[in-house]
C-alpha positions in Angstrom: -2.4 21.0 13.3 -5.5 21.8 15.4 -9.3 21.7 14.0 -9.8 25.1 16.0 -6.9 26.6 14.0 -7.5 25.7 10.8 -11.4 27.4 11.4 -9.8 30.7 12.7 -7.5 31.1 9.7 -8.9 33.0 6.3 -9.5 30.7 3.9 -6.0 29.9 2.3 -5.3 31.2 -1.3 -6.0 28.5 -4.5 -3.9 25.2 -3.7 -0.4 25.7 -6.1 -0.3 22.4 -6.5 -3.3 21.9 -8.6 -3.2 22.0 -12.4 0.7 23.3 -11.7 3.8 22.8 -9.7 7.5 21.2 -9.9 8.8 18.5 -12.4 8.8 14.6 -11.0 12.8 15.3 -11.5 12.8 19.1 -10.5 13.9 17.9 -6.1 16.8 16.2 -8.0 17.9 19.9 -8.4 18.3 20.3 -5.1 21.7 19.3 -3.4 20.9 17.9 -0.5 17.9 16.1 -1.4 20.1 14.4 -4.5 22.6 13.6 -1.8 20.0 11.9 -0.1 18.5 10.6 -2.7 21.6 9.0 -3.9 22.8 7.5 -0.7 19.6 5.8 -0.1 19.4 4.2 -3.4 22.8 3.0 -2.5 21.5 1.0 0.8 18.4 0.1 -0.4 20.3 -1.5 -3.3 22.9 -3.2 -0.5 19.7 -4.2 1.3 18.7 -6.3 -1.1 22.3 -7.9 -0.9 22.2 -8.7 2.4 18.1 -10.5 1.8 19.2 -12.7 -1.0 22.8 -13.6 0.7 21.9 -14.3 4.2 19.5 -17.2 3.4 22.2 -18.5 1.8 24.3 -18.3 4.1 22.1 -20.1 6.9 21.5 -22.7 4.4 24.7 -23.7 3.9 25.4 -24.6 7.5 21.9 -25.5 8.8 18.2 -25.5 7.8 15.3 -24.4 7.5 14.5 -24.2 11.2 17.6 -22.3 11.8 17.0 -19.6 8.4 13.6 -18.9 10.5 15.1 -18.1 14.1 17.6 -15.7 12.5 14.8 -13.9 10.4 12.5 -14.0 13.2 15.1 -12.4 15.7 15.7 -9.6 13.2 11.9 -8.6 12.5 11.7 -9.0 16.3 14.2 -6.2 17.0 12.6 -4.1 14.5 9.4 -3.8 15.9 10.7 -3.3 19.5 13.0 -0.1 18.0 10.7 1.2 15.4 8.9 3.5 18.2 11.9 4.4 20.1 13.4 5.7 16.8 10.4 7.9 16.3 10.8 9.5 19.8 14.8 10.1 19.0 13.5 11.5 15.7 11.7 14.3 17.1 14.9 14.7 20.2 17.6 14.9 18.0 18.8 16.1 14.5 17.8 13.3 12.4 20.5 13.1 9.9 22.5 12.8 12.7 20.4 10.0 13.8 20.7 8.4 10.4 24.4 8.7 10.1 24.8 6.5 13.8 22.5 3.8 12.7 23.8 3.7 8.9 27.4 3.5 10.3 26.2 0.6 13.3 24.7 -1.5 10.3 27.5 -1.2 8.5 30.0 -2.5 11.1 27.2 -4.8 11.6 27.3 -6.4 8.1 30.5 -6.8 7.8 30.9 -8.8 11.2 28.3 -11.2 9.3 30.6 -11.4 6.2 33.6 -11.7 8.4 31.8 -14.9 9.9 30.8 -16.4 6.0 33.9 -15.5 5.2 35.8 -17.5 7.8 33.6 -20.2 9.4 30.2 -20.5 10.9 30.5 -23.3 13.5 27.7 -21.8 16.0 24.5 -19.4 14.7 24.7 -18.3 18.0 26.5 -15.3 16.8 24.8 -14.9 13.3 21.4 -14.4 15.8 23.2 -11.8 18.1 24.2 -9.8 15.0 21.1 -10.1 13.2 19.0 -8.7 16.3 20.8 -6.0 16.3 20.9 -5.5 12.7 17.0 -4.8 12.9 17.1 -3.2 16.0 19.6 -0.5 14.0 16.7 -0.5 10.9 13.9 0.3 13.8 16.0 3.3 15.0 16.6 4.3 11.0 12.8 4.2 9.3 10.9 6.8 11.5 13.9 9.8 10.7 14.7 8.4 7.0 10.5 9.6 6.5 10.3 12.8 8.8 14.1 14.4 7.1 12.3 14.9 3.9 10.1 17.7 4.7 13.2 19.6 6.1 15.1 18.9 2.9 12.8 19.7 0.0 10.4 22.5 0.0 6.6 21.9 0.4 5.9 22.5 -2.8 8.6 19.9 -3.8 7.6 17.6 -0.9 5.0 15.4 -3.6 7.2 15.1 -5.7 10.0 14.0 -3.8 8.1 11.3 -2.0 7.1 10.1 -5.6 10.8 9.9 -6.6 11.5 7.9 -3.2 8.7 5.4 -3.5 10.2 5.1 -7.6 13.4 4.8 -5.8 12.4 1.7 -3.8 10.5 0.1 -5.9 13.2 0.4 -8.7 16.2 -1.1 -5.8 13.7 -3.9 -5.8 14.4 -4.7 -9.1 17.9 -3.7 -9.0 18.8 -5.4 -6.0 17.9 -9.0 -6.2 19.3 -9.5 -9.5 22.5 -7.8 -8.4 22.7 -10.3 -5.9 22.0 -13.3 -7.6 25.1 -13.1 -9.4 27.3 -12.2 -6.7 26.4 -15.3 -4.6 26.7 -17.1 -7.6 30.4 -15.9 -8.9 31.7 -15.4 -5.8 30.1 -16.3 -2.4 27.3 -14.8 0.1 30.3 -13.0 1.9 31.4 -11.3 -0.9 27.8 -9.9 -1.0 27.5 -9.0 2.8 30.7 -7.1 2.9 29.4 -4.8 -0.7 26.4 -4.4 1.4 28.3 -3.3 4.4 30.4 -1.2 1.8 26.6 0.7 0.9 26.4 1.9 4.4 29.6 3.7 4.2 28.3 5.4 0.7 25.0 6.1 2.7 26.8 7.3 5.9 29.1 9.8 3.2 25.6 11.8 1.7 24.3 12.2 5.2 27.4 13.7 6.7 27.3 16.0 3.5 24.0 17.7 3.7 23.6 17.9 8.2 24.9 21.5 8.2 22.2 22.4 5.6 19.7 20.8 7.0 20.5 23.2 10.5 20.7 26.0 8.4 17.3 25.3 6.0 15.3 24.2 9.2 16.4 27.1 11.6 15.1 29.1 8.6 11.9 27.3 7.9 11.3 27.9 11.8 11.7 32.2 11.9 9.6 32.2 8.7 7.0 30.0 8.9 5.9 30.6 13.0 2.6 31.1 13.6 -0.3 31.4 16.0 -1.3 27.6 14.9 2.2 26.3 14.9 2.7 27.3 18.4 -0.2 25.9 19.7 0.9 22.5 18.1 4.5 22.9 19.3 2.8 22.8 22.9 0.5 19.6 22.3 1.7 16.1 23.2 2.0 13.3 20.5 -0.9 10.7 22.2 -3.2 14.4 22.2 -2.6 14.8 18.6 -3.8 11.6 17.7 -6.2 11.3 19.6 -8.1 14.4 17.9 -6.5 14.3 14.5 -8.8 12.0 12.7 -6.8 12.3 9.4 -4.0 10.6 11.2 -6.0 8.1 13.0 -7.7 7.0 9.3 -4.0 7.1 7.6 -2.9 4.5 10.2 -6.2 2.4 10.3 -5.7 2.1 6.1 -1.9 1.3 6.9 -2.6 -1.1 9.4 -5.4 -2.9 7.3 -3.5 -2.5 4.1 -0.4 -4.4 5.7 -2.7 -7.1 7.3 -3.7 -8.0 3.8 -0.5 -7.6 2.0 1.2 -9.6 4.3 -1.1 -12.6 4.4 -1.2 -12.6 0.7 2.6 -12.1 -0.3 4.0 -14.4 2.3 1.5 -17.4 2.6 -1.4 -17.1 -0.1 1.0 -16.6 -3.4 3.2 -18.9 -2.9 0.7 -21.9 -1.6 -1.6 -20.6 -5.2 1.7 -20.5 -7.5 3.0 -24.1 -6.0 -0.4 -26.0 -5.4 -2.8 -24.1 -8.1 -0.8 -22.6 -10.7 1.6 -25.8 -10.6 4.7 -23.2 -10.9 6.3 -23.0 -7.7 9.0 -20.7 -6.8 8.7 -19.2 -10.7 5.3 -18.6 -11.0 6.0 -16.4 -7.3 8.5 -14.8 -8.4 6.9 -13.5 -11.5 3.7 -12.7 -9.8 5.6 -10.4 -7.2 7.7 -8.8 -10.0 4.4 -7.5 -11.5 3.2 -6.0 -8.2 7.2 -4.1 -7.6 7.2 -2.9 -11.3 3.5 -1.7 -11.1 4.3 0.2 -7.3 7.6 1.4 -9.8 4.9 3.3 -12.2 2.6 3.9 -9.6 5.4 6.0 -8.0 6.1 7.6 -11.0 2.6 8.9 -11.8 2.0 9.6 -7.8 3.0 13.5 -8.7 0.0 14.1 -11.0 -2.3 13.1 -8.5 -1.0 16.0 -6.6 -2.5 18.5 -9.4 -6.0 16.9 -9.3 -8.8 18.9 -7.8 -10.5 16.2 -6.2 -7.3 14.0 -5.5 -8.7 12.6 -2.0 -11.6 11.2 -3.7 -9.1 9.8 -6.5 -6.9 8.2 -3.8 -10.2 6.6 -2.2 -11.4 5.4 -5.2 -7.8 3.8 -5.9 -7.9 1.9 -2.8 -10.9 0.4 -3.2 -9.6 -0.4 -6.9 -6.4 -2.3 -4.8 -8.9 -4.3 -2.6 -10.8 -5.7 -5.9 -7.5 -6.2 -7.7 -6.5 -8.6 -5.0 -9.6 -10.5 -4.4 -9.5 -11.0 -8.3 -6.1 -13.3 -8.2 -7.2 -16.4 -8.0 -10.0 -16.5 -10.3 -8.6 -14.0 -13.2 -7.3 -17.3 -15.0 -3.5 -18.4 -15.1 -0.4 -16.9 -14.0 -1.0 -14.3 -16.4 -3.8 -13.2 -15.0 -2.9 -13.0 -11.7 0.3 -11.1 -12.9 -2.0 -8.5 -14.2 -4.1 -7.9 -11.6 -1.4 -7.7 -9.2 0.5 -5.5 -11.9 -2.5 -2.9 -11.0 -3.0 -3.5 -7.2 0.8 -2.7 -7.6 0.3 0.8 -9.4 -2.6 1.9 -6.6 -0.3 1.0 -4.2 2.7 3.1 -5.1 0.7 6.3 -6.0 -1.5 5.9 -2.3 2.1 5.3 -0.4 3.3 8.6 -1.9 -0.2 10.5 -1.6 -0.4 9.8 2.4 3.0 9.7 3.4 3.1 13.4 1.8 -0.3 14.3 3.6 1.0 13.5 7.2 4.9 15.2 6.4 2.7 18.1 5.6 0.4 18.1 8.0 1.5 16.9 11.4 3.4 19.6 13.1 7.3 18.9 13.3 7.6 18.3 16.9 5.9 15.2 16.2 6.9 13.9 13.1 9.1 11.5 14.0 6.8 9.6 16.6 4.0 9.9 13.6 6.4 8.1 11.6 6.9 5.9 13.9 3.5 5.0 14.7 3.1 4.7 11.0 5.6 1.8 10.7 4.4 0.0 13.4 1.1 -0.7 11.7 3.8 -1.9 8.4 5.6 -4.3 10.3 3.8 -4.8 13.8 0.7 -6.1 11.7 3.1 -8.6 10.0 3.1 -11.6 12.7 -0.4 -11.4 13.2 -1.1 -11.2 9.7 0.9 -14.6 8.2 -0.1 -16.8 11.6 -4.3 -15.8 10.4 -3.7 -16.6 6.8 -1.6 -19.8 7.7 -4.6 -20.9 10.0 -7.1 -20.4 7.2 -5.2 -22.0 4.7 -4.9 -25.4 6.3 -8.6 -25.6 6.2 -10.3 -23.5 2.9 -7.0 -23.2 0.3 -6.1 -19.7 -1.1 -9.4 -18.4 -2.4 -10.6 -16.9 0.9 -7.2 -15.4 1.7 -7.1 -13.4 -0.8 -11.0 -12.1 -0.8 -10.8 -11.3 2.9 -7.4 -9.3 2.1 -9.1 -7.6 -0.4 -12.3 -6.9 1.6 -10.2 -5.6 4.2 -8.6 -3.0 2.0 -11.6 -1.8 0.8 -12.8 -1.8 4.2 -10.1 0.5 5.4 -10.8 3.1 2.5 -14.2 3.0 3.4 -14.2 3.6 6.6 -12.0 7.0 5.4 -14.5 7.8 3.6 -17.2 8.8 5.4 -15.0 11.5 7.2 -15.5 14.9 5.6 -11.9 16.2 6.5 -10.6 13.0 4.3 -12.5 13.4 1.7 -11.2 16.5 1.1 -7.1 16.7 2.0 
C-alpha cells in the first residue's frame, strides 16, 4: 500500500472495528478457517512430540555434543528455507504449498521413528533427516501466516489471529505434557511416529478447504480491485520495504524483540534458576510456563485491542511494559517473582504478536505477502544464533543481571524507536 494512495483516497468511513465487530470464537464459524484451525492445532500439538522425544532419542545413543549437532543442523536448514518459502508463497497457491511440506515432514518423522524404533548405530542419518526436517518448516512458516487473510474476512482477520496465537500458546502446554508420558510408557519412537501421524491430520484439513480458498480469493480479487491495489500489484517486494516504514518498524521490533527473548530464554533463565534461584531444571520450567500461559491470555484478550480507538498507542505502551517486565526478573525476589513478572511480559507478548501480524496481513498488498512473512521470520529465528553466542559471552564475565536489563532495554528500544513515526502511532 503506497503513501501516495492512501493521500488520494477520501478519508475512509469510521473504523468497524472499534467499539464493535466479530466474537473471539465467531472465525470458528467459518469452515475453512476451523479446518485450518483444527489441523494446525493437530501439528503444533505433534510438534511438541517430536521436541521432547528427539533429545531423548540422541541421548540414549550419544551425548551432549551429539544432541547439539542434530539441533544445530535443523535451525540451520530453517533459516536458509524460511525466505525461499516466502517467495513460493507469493508463486504458488499456498495451501498447496502447505500440503507438500506437511506431507514431506511427515514421511520425514516417521523415517526418524523407524530409526528409534529399530537401531541407531550412526547419527549420520538422524542429521540428514533432521536438516531436512527444518528445511521443510522454513518452506511451511511464511504461507501457514499469509493463507489467513484469504480464509477469514478482514473483519474476522483480528480475531483469527487472536485464536491462532491462543492456539499455540495453548499446544505449548498441551504438547509437552502429552509427550512426557508417551516417552515415558512407551518409547521416543512411539512419540515420533504420533507426531508423524499429526502431519497426515494436518495434510487432511488442507486438502479440504484448497478449492475454497480459489474460489474465496478469485472473489476477493473482482471485488476488491482498485486504483491503489493495482499500483501495488506492479511494485517489487525490496521497493515496498524500502518505502513502507510501518513494515520496516514491525521487523526492527521483531528483530530486537527476538534478540532479547532469545538471550534470556535460552542462556540467562536457566544459568539464574540453576546458579541464583538454586532450582535448576524446575525453577526453568516453572518460570517459562508463566511466560506460555500469560502469551495464552494475552492471545485471548488480543481481540479487544482491536476495538480500542487509540490501539497503536496501547500496543506501544505494552511493549515498553514487556521491556521493564524482563529487566525486573532478577531482582523482583524468588522464583515467584520472577514467575510473575514473566507471567506479564508473557501477556504483552501474545496480544502485540496478534496486533502486528494482523496489521502487515492487512496491509501489505497480496503479491507480497508471502516474502513479508518471510522476511518477518527471519528476524524470529535468524536473530537466534547471534542472540545466545552475545548473552553466553556476557555471562561468563557479569552473571545474569545484565542479560536480562539489556534484553529489556532493547525491547523498549525497539518500541521507541516506532514511536516517533506518525503513521505507527496511528495504525
Amino acid at each position: 500500500m503506497s503513501q501516495a494512495g492512501v493521500a488520494e483516497n477520501p478519508p475512509p468511513p469510521a473504523d468497524p472495528t472499534v467499539g464493535r465487530g466479530p466474537s473471539l470464537l465467531q472465525p470458528l464459524r467459518n469452515r475453512n478457517y476451523a479446518l485450518l484451525f483444527t489441523g494446525q492445532l493437530t501439528s503444533l500439538i505433534g510438534d511438541q512430540l517430536y521436541v521432547i522425544a528427539l533429545p531423548f532419542l540422541i541421548l540414549g545413543h550419544a551425548g551432549v555434543r551429539e544432541l547439539g549437532l542434530v539441533l544445530m543442523c535443523f535451525g540451520l536448514a530453517r533459516i536458509i528455507t524460511v525466505p525461499i518459502g516466502g517467495i513460493l508463497a507469493d508463486r504458488m497457491d499456498k495451501s498447496k504449498l502447505m500440503l507438500l511440506t506437511d506431507v514431506g515432514r511427515g514421511f520425514c518423522v516417521l523415517a526418524v521413528a523407524g530409526l528409534a524404533l529399530t537401531s541407531l548405530d550412526s547419527l549420520v542419518p538422524l542429521m540428514a533427516l533432521t536438516a531436512i526436517l527444518g528445511a521443510l518448516e522454513g518452506l511451511f512458516l511464511a504461507p501457514s501466516y499469509a493463507i489467513l487473510p484469504e480464509v477469514v474476512s478482514e473483519e474476522q482477520l483480528p480475531a483469527a489471529n487472536s485464536l491462532n496465537t491462543a492456539l499455540e500458546s495453548a499446544a505449548g502446554f498441551i504438547g509437552p505434557a502429552l509427550a512426557g508420558v508417551v516417552v515415558a510408557v512407551f518409547t521416543p519412537g512411539v512419540a515420533l511416529a504420533i507426531d508423524a501421524a499429526t502431519f497426515l491430520i494436518s495434510g487432511l484439513t488442507l486438502m479440504a478447504l484448497r478449492r475454497n480458498l480459489a474460489r474465496e480469493d478469485a472473489s476477493r480479487t473482482s471485488e476488491e480491485s482498485s486504483t491503489e491495489e493495482q499500483e501495488a500489484s506492479r511494485m517489487g517486494f525490496l521497493k515496498f520495504l524500502a518505502v513502507n516504514r510501518v513494515v520496516q518498524l514491525t521487523l526492527v521490533i521483531v528483530l530486537f524483540s527476538n534478540l532479547a527473548f532469545d538471550a534470556m530464554a535460552d542462556v540467562a533463565l536457566p544459568v539464574f534458576s540453576g546458579d541464583v534461584l538454586l532450582r535448576g531444571a524446575e525453577g526453568f520450567g516453572i518460570m517459562l510456563s508463566a511466560f506460555g500461559a500469560g502469551a495464552l491470555v494475552g492471545g485471548l484478550l488480543a481481540d479487544a485491542l482491536f476495538r480500542l480507538k487509540r490501539r497503536a498507542l496501547v500496543a506501544l505502551g505494552l511493549g515498553v511494559v514487556q521491556g521493564v517486565a524482563i529487566t525486573l526478573v532478577p531482582i523482583v525476589g524468588g522464583l515467584g517473582g520472577a514467575a510473575a513478572v514473566l507471567f506479564a511480559a508473557g501477556v504483552t507478548m501474545g496480544v502485540l504478536n496478534t496486533f502486528y501480524i494482523t496489521q502487515l496481513q492487512q496491509r501489505v498488498p497480496a503479491h507480497l505477502l508471502g516474502r513479508t512473512m518471510g522476511a518477518l521470520n527471519m528476524c524470529v529465528f535468524g536473530s537466534q544464533p547471534v542472540s545466545v553466542l552475545a548473552a553466553g559471552l556476557v555471562l561468563g564475565t557479569t552473571g545474569t543481571a545484565p542479560v536480562f536489563v539489556a534484553a529489556g532495554f532493547l525491547v523498549i528500544v525497539g518500541y521507541l524507536l516506532a514511536s516517533f513515526n506518525s503513521e505507527f502511532r496511528n495504525l
